[in-house]
DONUBA-876935 format. One record per residue (C-alpha): residue in three letters; x, z, y. Coordinates in steps of 0.25 Angstrom, whole numbers, padded with zeros to 4 digits, always signed. Layout:
ALAXZY
...
# end
This chain:
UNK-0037+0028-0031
UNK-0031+0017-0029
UNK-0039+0004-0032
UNK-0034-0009-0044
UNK-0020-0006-0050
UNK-0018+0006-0040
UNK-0027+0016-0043
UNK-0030+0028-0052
UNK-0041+0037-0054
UNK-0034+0050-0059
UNK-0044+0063-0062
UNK-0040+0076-0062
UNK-0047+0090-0060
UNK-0040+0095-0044
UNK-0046+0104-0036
UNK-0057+0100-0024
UNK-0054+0100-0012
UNK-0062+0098+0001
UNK-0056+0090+0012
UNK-0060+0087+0026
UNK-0062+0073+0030
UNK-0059+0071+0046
UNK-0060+0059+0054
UNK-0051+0058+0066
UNK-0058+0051+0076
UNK-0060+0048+0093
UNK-0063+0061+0097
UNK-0060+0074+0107
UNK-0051+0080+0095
UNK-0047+0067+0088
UNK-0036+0059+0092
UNK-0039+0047+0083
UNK-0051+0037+0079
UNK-0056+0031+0065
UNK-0061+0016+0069
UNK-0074+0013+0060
UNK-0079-0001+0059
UNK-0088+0001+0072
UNK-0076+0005+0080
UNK-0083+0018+0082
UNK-0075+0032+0080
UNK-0078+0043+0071
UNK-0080+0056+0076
UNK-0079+0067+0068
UNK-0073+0083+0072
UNK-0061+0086+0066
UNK-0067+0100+0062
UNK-0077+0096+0051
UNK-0086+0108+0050
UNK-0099+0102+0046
UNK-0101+0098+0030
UNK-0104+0082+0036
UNK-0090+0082+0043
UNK-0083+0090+0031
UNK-0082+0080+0019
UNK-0077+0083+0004
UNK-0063+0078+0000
UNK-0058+0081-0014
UNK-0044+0083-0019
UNK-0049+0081-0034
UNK-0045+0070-0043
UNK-0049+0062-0030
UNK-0050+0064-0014
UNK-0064+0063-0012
UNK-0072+0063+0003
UNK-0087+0062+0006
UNK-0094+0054+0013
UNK-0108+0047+0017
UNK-0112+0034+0014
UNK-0125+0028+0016
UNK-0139+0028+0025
UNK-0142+0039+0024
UNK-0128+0044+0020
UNK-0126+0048+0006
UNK-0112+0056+0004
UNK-0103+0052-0006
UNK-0090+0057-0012
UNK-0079+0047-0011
UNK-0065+0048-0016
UNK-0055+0045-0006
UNK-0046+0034-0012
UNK-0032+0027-0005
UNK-0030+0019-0016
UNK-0045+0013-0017
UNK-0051+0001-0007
UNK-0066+0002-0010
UNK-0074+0014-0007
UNK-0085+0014-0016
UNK-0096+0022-0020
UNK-0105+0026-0034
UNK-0118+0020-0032
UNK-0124+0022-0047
UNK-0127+0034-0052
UNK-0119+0037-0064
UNK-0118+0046-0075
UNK-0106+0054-0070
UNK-0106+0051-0055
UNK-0115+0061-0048
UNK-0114+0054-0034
UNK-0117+0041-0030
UNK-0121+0033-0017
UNK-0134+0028-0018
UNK-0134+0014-0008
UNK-0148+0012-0011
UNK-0150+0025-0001
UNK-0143+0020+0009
UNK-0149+0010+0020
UNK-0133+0006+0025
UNK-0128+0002+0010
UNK-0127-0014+0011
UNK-0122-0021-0003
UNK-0111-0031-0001
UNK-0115-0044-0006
UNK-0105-0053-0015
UNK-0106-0063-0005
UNK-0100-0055+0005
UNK-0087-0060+0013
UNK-0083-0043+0011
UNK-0086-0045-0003
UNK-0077-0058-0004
UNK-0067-0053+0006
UNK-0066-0037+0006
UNK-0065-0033-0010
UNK-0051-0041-0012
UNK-0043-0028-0014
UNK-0051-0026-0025
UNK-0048-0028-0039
UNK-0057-0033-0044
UNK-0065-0044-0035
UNK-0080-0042-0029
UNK-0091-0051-0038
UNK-0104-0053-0037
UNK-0115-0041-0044
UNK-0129-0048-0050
UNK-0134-0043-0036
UNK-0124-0053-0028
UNK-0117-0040-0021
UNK-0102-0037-0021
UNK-0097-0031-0034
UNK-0084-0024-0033
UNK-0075-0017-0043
UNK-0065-0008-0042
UNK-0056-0004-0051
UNK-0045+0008-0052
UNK-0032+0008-0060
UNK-0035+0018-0069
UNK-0046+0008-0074
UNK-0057+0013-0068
UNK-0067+0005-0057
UNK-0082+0005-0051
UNK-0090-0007-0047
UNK-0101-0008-0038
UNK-0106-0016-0026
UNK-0098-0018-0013
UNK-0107-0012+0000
UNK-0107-0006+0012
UNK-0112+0007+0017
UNK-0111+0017+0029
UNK-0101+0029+0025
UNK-0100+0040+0033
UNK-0087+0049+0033
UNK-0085+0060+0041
UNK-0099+0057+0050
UNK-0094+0044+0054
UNK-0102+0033+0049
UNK-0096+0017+0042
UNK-0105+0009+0041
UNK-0105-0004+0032
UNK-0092+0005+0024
UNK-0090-0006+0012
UNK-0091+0001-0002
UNK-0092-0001-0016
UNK-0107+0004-0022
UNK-0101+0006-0037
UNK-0109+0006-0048
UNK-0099+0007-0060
UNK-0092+0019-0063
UNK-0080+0016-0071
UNK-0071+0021-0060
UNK-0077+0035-0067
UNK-0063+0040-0074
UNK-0069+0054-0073
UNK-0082+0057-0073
UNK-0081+0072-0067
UNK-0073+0068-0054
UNK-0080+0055-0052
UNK-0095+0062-0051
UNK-0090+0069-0039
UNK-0089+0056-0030
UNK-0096+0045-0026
UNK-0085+0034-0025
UNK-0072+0030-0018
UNK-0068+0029-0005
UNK-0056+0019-0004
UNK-0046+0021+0005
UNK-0035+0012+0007
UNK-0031+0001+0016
UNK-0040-0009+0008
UNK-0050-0018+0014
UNK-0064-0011+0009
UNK-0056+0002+0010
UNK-0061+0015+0018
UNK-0050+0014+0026
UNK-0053+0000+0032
UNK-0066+0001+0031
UNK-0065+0012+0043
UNK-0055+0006+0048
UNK-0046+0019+0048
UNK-0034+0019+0053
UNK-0026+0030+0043
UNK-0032+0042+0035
UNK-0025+0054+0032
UNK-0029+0065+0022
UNK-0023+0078+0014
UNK-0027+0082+0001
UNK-0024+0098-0001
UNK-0017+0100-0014
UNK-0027+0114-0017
UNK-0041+0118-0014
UNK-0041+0116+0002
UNK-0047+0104+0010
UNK-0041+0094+0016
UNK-0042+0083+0025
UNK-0044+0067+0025
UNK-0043+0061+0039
UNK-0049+0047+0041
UNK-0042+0041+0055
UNK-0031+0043+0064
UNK-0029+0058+0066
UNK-0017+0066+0071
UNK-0014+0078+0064
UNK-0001+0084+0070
UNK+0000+0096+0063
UNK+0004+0086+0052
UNK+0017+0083+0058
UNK+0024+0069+0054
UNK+0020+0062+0042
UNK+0028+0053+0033
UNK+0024+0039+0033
UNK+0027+0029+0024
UNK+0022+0013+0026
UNK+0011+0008+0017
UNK+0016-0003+0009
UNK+0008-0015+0011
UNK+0010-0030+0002
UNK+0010-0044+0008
UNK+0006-0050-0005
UNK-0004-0048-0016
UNK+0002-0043-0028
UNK-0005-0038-0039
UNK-0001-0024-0043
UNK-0001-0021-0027
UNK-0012-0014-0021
UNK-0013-0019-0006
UNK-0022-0009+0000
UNK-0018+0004-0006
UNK-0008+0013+0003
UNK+0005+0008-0004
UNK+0018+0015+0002
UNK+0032+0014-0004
UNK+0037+0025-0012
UNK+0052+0024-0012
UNK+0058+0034-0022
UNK+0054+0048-0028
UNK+0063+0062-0025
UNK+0060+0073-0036
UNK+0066+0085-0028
UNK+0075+0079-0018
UNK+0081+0068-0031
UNK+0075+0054-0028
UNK+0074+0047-0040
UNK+0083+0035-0043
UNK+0075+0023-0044
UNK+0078+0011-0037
UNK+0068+0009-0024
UNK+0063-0004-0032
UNK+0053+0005-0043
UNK+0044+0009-0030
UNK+0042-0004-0024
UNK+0032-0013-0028
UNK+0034-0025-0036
UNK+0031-0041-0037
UNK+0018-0037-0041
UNK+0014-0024-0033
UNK+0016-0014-0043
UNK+0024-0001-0038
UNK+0016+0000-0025
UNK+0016+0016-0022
UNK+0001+0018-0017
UNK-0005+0031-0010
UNK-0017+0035-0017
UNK-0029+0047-0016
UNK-0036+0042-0027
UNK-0025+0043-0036
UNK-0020+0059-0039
UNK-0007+0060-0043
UNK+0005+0049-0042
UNK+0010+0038-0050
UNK+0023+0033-0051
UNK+0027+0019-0058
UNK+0033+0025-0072
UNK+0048+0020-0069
UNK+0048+0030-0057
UNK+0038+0039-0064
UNK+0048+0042-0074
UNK+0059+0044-0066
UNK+0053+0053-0057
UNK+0048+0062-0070
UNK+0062+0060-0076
UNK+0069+0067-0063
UNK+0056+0077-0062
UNK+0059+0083-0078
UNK+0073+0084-0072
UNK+0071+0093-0060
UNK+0061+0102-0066
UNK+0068+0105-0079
UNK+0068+0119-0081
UNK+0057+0120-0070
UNK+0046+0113-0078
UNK+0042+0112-0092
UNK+0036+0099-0096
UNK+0027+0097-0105
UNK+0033+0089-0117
UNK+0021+0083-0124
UNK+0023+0067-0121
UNK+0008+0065-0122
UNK+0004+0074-0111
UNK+0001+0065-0100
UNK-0006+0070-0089
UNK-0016+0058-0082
UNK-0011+0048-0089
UNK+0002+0045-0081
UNK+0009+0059-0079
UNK+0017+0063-0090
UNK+0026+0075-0085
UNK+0019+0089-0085
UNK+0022+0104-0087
UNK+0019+0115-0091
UNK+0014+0126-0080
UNK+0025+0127-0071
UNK+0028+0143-0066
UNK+0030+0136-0052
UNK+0029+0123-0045
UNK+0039+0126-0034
UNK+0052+0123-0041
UNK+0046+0108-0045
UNK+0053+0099-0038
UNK+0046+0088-0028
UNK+0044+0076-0030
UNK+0046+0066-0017
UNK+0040+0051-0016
UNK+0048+0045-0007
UNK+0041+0034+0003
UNK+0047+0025+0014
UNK+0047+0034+0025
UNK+0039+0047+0017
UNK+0041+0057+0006
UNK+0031+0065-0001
UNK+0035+0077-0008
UNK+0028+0082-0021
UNK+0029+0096-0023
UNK+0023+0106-0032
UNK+0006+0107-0036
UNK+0006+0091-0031
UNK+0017+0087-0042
UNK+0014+0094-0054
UNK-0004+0094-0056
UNK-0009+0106-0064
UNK-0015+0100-0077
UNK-0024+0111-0084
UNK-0026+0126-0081
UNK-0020+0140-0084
UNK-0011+0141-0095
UNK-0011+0127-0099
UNK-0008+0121-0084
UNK-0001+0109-0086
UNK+0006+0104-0073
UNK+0008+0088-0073
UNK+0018+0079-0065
UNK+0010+0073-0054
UNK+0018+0060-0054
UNK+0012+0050-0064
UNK+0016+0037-0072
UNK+0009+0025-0065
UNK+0013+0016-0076
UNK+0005+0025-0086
UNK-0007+0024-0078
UNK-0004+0007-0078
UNK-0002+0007-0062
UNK+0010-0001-0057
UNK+0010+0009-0044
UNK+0014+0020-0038
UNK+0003+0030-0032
UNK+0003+0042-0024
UNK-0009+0051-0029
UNK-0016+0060-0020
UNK-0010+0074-0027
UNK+0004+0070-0020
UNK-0004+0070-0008
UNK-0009+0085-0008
UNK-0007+0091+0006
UNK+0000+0079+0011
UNK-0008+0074+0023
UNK-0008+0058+0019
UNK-0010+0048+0031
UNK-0013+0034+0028
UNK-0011+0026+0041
UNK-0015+0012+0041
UNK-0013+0009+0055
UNK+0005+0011+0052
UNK+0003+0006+0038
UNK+0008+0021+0033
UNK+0005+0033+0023
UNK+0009+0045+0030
UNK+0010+0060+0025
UNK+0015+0072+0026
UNK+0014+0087+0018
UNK+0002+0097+0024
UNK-0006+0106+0020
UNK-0020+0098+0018
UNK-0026+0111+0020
UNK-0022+0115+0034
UNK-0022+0100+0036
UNK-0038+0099+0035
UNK-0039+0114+0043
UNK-0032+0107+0056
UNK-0040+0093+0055
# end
């Protein structure tokens, strides 16, 4: 979920699924280290057997992992977030949020006061700018694109993933749940972890130097790997260079992982659109954003249409669309059918990146809506400018077992096609 004009908070029943959390580290049957602040390797065996080592991650409506924070440590449920800065954390009990960290139970929770340089200097990615709360701490906001946000105080507190302790972590303590879009999905966790290459993100915060993960498209776990880990039996992946901008533009997200999405193939046609709808313009709008926290993707509506244009074409005959022009699935994705006898003469759909393709085949390109008889299967491309987004983002349902690496040593999104499954039973 990407944070300001970038982000969405999309809810829909998925299945759970449980996925293995592994940090590759400095050690007899490691090749690799995570750096934290004290310079100090995390160990932990690749074979997490014990319940401590073996952590929760969700393919739901969100990718979710937990954690510890606090002295004593409490666990929290976080949702993993590549579009987001600011971890944060419920710290009020509300009416429909079942778990909540409790800072006054910890002995490591330090507010951060307003007067803070970290308070001045750290929160400028936000939208919204830290103030001053009656109690003269730091008072941050943050807001979402589909307008919901929480609030709460800026802090810091020891979290402890995967046995290895971060101290002084900087979070958000939130107190205000308007980022509550559904009250079902959000009583399952306690907050946010923000993952991208943003100052008060995760990602800094640990210093890492890439993560991978893969997100199983069925009820099977998977795997998210914090550090520099070789996996092999991978083979090569496809990179593409994160796109970064020199100046501040208003319709621009900075921090997010932007890559540049250069044209779309449906079958082996590639559209006809001139290279200029996929770049951004004078004011940053048209960036094309890698986002866990969003679900499916959204296209600006000029390439949107095209692409569902070509998409009617090839399936005539092969799908039966449903006619009724108010069925709009989401909000923003207006092309479904009805129950198709079989998914294996759909044609693909490819994104073509500078120096990477990602081909979207079957269950990933049309999403069953509904049960039995009345299945409904929807288009899992949507229309960005129907949502009032001026981007385009990559959800995390395109990236079902495709093992995604985020390396921000070479600047680079790298990723290749796998089988999540069989990926977490090697690691």
């Amino acid at each position: 979920m990407a944070c300001s004009n970038s982000s969405l908070s999309l809810l829909l029943p998925a299945l759970t699924i449980p996925v293995l959390i592994v940090f590759i580290m400095e050690s007899q049957t490691c090749v690799s280290s995570i750096t934290s602040k004290t310079h100090k390797p995390l160990v932990l065996p690749l074979k997490a057997q014990t319940p401590s080592r073996k952590l929760s991650f969700q393919h739901n409506v969100t990718l979710t992992v937990s954690i510890s924070v606090g002295s004593p440590p409490q666990n929290v449920t976080m949702v993993l977030d590549t579009g987001s800065e600011l971890s944060w954390l419920y710290c009020k009990k509300l009416p429909n949020i079942n778990s909540t960290f409790n800072p006054v139970l910890s002995k490591s929770y330090t507010p951060i006061p307003c007067t803070s340089s970290i308070c001045k200097t750290q929160t400028q990615n936000l939208t919204i700018p830290a103030s001053c709360d009656p109690n003269k701490l730091c008072h941050v906001i943050v807001s979402y694109a589909d307008a919901s946000s929480v609030e709460g105080t800026l802090a810091s507190d020891t979290f402890s993933i995967g046995g290895g302790a971060q101290p002084a972590t900087l979070f958000g303590c939130m107190d205000a749940a308007g980022y509550t879009s559904n009250a079902d999905e959000d009583s399952k966790t306690t907050g946010l972890m923000g993952m991208n290459r943003g100052t008060l993100s995760m990602v800094n915060q640990m210093a890492l130097p890439k993560f991978s993960y893969c997100i199983s498209g069925n009820d099977a776990s998977g795997v998210l790997l914090l550090g520099d880990g070789a996996a092999p039996w991978l083979g090569p992946l496809q990179y593409t260079p994160l796109v970064t901008a020199t100046t501040s533009l208003p319709y621009f997200d900075r921090v997010a992982y932007t890559v540049q999405l250069e044209g779309i193939k449906v079958s082996e046609k590639l559209l006809q659109l001139p290279k200029s709808v996929f770049v951004p313009d004078h004011t940053g709008a048209g960036q094309t954003m890698v986002d866990s926290g969003t679900q499916f993707t959204f296209l600006l509506g000029s390439v949107y249409n095209a692409l569902k244009e070509e998409f009617l074409e090839q399936t005539k005959g092969v799908l039966s669309p449903i006619e009724d022009p108010y069925f709009v699935f989401q909000g923003a994705m207006d092309l479904c059918y009805h129950a198709p006898a079989s998914l294996a003469a759909v044609p693909a759909v490819t994104l073509v990146f500078d120096g990477a393709e990602m081909r979207v085949s079957g269950e990933r390109l049309l999403y069953r809506v509904g049960k039995g008889n009345d299945s409904v299967y929807c288009f899992t491309f949507g229309n960005s400018d129907l949502l009032g987004i001026e981007s385009y983002v990559i959800g995390h349902h395109h990236q079902q077992n495709v093992w995604m690496e985020f390396d921000l040593v070479n600047s680079r999104v790298g990723f290749t096609e796998t089988t999540c499954q069989l990926a977490t039973q090697r690691l």
